[in-house]
N, C-alpha and C positions, 0 to 999 in steps of 0.2 A: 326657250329655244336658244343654242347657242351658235351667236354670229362666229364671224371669219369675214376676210376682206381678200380678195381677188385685187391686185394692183400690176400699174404697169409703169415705167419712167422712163424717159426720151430726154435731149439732151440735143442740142444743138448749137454751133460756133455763129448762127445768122449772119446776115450779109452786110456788115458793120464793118468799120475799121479795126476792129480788135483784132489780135493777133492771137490770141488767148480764149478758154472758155472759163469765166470768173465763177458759171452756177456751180452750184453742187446739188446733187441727189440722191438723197438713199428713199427705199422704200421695201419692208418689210412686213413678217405677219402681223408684229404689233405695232409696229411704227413707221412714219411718214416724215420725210425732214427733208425741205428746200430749203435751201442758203442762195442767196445771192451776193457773192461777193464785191466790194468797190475799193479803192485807193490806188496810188501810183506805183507805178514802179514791184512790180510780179506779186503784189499785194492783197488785192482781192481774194483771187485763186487761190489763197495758202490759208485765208479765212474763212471765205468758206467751206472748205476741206477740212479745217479743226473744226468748225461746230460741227461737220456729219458727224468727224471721227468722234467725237465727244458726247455723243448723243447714241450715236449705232448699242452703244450695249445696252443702251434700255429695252431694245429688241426683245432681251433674254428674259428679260426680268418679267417678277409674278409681280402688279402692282396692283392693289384695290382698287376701285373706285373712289374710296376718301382719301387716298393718299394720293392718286395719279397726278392733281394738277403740282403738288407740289414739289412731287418728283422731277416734274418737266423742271419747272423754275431751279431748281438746285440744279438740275443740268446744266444750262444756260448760265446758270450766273458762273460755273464752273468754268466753260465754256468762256465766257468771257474773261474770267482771270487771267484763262492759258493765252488771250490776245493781248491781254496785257504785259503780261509775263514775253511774251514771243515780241513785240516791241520792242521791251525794255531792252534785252539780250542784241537786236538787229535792228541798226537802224534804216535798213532798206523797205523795212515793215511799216513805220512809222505814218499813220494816219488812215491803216487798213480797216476795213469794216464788212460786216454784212447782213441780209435782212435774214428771215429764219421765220420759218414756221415748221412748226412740229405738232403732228397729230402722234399719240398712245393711247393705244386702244385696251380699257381693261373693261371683260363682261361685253353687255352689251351698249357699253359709254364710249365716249372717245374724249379725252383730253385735251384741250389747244393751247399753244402758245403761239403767240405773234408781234413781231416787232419789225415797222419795214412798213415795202411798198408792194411787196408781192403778196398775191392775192390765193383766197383759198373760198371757193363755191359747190355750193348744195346743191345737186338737183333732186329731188323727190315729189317723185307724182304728179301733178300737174304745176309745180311750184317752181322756181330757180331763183338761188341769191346770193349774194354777197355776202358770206361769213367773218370777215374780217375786214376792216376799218382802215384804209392808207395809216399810216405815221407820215406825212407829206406835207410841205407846205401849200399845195393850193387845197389839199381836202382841208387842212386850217380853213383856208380861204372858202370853202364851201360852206364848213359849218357853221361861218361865223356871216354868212349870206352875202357877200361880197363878192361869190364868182359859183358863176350854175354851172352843175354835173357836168353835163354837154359843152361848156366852156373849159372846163379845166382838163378835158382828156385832149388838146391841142395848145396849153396853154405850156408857152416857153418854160417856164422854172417849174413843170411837172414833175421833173427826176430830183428836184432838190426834196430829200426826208429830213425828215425832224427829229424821228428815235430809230436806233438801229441798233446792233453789234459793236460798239468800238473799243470796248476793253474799261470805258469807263464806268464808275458804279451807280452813274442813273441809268442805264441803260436798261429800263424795268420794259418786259414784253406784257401785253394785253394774253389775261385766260380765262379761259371758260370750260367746264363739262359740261357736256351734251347729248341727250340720246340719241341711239342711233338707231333704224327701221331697214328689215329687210329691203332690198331693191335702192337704197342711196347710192348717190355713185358723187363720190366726195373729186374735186378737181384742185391741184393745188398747182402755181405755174408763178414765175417772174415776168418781170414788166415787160421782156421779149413778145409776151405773150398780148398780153393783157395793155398795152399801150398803141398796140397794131391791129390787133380785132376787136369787134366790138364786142360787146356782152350777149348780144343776140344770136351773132354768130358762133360766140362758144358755145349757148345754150343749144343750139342746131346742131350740133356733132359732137355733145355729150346724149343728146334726145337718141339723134340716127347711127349712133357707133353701135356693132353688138356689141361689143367687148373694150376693156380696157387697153386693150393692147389697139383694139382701132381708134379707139378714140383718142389715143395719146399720137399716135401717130400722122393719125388727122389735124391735132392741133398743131404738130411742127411746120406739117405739109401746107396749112392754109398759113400760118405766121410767114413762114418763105416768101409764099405768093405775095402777102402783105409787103415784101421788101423791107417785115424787120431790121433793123438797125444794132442792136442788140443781143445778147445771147439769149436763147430762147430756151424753158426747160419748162417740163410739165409729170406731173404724177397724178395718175388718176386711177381712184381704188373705188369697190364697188362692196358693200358690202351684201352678203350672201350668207344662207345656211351651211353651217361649220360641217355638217353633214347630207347636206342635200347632195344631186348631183353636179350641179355647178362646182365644183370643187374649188379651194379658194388658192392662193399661192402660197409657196412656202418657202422659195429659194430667195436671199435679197437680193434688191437690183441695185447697183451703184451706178451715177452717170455724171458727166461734166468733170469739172477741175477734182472730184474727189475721184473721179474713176482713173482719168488720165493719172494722177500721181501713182494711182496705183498698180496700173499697170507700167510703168515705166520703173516702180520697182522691182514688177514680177520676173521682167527683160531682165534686170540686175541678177537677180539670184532666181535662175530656172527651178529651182526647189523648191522655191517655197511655199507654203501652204495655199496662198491664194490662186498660184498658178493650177496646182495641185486638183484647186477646188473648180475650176475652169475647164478642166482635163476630164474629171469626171463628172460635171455637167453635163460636158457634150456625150460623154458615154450613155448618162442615164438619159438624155434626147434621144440617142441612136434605140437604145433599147425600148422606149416607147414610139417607134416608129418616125420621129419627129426631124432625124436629121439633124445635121449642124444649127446650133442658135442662132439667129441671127441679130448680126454687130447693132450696138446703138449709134448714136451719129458724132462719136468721138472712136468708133473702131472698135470700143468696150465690149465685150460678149453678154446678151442678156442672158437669164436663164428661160426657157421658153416653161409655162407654166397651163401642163396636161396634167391628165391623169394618172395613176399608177397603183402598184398595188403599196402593202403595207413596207414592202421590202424597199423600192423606190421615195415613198416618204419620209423613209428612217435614213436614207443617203441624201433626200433635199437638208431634210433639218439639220445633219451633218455640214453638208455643204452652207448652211445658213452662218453657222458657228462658227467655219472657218472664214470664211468673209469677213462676221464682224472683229476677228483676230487679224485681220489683213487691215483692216480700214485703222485699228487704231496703232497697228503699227506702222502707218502713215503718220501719225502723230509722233512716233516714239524718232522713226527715222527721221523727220522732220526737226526735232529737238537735238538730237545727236551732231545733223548738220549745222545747228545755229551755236553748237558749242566752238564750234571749228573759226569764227567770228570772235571770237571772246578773249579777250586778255589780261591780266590780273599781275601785280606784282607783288614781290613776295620773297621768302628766304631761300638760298640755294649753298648749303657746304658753308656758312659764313658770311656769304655773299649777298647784295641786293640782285635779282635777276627778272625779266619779265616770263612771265609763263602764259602759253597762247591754250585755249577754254577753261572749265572752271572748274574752281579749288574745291572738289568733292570727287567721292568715289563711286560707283555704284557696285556694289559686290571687289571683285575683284579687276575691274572694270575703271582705270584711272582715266579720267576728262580733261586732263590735261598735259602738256609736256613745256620745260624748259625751251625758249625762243632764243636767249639772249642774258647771258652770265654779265653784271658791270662790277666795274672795280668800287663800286661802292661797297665798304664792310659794313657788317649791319653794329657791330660792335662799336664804330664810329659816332650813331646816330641816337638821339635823346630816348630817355629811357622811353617815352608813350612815343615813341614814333619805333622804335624797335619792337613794341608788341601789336603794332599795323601793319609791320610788315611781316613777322612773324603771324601772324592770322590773314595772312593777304588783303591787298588792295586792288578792289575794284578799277577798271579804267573802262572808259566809252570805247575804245580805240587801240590800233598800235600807238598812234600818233600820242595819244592820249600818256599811254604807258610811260611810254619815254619822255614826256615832259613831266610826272612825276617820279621819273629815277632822276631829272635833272634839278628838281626841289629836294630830293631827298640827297644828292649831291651838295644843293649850297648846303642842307644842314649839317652833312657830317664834316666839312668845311670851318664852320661855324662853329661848330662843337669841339673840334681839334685846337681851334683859338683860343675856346674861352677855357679849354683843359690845361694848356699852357699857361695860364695864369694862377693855377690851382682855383678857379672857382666850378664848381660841375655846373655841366653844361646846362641842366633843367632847370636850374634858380635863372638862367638870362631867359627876360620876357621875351617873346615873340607876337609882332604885330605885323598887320599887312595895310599899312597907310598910303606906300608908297615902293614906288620899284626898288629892286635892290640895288645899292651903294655901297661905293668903299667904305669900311667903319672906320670912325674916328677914335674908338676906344675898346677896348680887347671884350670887355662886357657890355657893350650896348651896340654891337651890331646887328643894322635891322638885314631881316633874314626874307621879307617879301616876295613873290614872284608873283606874277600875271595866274590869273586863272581862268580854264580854257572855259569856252563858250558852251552854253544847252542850247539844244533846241527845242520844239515844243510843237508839236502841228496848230496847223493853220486852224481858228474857228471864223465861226460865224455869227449870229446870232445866238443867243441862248436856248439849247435843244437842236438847232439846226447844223446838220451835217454837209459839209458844199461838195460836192460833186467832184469823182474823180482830178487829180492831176492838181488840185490848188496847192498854191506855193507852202511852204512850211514857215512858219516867222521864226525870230531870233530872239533868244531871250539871254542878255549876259549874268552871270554871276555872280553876285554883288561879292566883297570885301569878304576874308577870313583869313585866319591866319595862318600858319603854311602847315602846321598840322594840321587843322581843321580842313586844308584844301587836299592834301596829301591823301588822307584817308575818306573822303566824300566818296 
């Protein structure tokens, strides 16, 4: 018999100080993905909107059963590079993370990945459980029998996790395949949820909801009452005969920080596909009698998930495929605007000049422009520092930039002295011992300069991730020499 899953996903800002909603949500025919985003400063929310984006095409895809779980993990780890990557490029990123569970569903299996505190529960038949494991330091603290169940869901350092999202490469998620049984109704939800109600009372309005749609709705409505603290998100999918009359869903849902970004694109450009796909939603509503969809709890339009004939199915699936073309070009805009951050120096007409994004093309498609032409000639400057600049130079910064036009300055300085002696300029050593001084001899002057400071975010303990907003440390530079710092 072949399954299909019926799903719903809800999204909510809770009644927290947060100004922002950090979750994300997608949920489609084959796949299921909460993120819970954390870090300072507009961070969260941009993470966990790349791993949906980064994940959502797996929707499309034909995967086996022998290959499903490893699919997931090459996602993810994928997924985690582009945070690393998005980081490195901004440093207002710097220390973002988030948790991630992802269910793909191939046959009648389902795939898990999970890494984090948010949580994903089974209910079948007369049974309910907890299907994935905190990464959390007090479930540490449970399983090592030092603090009981019932103690740790009140216990202060509950939100401090241990393994998560952060771009680094232990970042390894917990997997499993699993089968699946007609009548399951799979719940997956963040700590919004799941740190304000109890297990029991989830169990109680995943038992009495008929439908996914009520029962996700129910979970937001009793978290509220809870006085949630946190952003609340929940996806609850049921799985069902692919052919019976319970029909399953087929349009996907996006909610939270992945949905906002995306509709705040759609507002940009009225055209585009996502909006497109929005537009004729509500039409194929209207035409199943159903009326306008109604908004999720970020204003997003859900798709409302009836019946239809063959004609209507061939317009959800459609509409499926243009979503997941909206969501990762959420990623695509997203990289665009982080090139706008970027500055690099480099050769312009002869000249050293800084250039603001970065030294590539995409098609016809240039990422970057001229900021700032200096009278620095490149023809001035030592032969291996003339082919770093000719292949451009990285900088963290404007700030940054311009303190390496002002080292590639002493050197063409430098180099104009030691030319007037007829000795070239690449035989005089170059060291960085000490600041730069007047030379006392036309071939040994030293050429040093300061080099700027990195940062590094803030850890913790080993494996332990600390809680939004912690300060970032400082880490200086050690010694190199001024090509060596010039070109870093």
């Amino acid at each position: 018999m072949a399954i299909a899953l019926r799903y719903a996903a809800r999204s909510d800002l809770g009644l927290g100080p947060k100004a922002r909603n950090e979750d994300s949500g997608y949920a489609g025919p084959n796949l299921l993905v909460l993120a819970d985003g954390m870090g300072g400063h507009a961070a969260g929310d941009v993470a966990s909107s790349m791993i949906v984006g980064e994940l959502a095409p797996l929707d499309d895809e034909d995967v086996g059963a022998d290959q499903a779980v490893a699919v997931l993990e090459r996602a993810l780890h994928e997924a985690n590079r582009r945070l690393t990557a998005a980081m490195r490029e901004n440093a207002d990123l710097a220390g973002m993370g988030s948790t991630t569970i992802a269910m793909l569903r191939t046959g009648t299996k389902i795939a898990m990945a999970h890494i984090g505190d948010s949580r994903a529960f089974l209910l079948r038949g007369d049974g309910f459980s907890q299907i994935t494991k905190d990464h959390s330091f007090v479930q540490q603290l449970v399983d090592e029998g030092r603090l009981s169940p019932e103690d740790a869901s009140t216990h202060p350092q509950r939100s401090v996790v241990t393994r998560v999202m952060t771009g680094q490469p232990d970042d390894e998620p917990d997997t499993s395949l699993r089968e699946t049984r007609l009548g399951d109704r799979f719940l997956l939800c963040s700590d919004g949820l799941s740190d304000f109600v109890g297990a029991d009372v989830i169990e109680e309005i995943l038992r009495e909801a008929p439908t996914p749609e009520a029962a996700a709705d129910r979970c937001i409505e009793v978290a509220l009452k809870a006085s949630t603290r946190d952003n609340v998100t929940v996806i609850v999918a049921d799985v069902v005969d692919a052919d019976g009359d319970d029909l399953p869903s087929t349009a996907p849902q996006v909610v939270g920080a992945a949905a906002k970004r995306l509709r705040t694109r759609t507002r940009a450009i009225p055209t585009s596909p996502a909006e497109k796909a929005a537009a004729l939603t509500r039409e194929a509503a209207a035409a199943r009698g159903g009326g306008e969809p109604a908004p999720d709890a970020d204003g997003v339009e859900i798709a409302e998930n009836g019946t239809g004939g063959r004609g209507a199915r061939i317009v959800r699936r459609t509409l499926g495929g243009l979503v997941v073309l909206a969501v990762l070009g959420i990623g695509a805009y997203a990289a665009w605007a982080w090139t706008k951050t970027q500055y690099y120096v480099a050769a312009d007409d002869g000249r050293v000049a800084i250039y603001r994004g970065v030294a590539q093309d995409v098609g016809p498609l240039r990422l970057s422009s001229v900021d700032d032409v200096t009278s620095v000639l490149v023809a001035d400057l030592p032969t291996d520092l003339q082919g770093s600049v000719e292949r451009s130079i990285v900088a963290d910064d404007l700030t940054d930039a311009r303190f390496k036009v002002e080292m590639l300055r002493a050197e063409a300085v430098r180099c104009r002295v030691v030319a007037s002696t007829g000795t070239p300029c690449g035989s005089v050593p170059v060291t960085a011992t000490s600041p730069a001084t007047p030379s006392t001899s036309p071939t040994t002057a030293p050429t040093t300069l300061p080099t700027t400071p990195a940062t590094t975010p803030a850890t913790t303990s080993p494996g332990a991730t600390t809680a939004p907003g912690s300060p970032a440390s400082t880490r200086p530079v050690g010694p190199t020499s001024t090509a060596a710092a010039v070109a870093r």
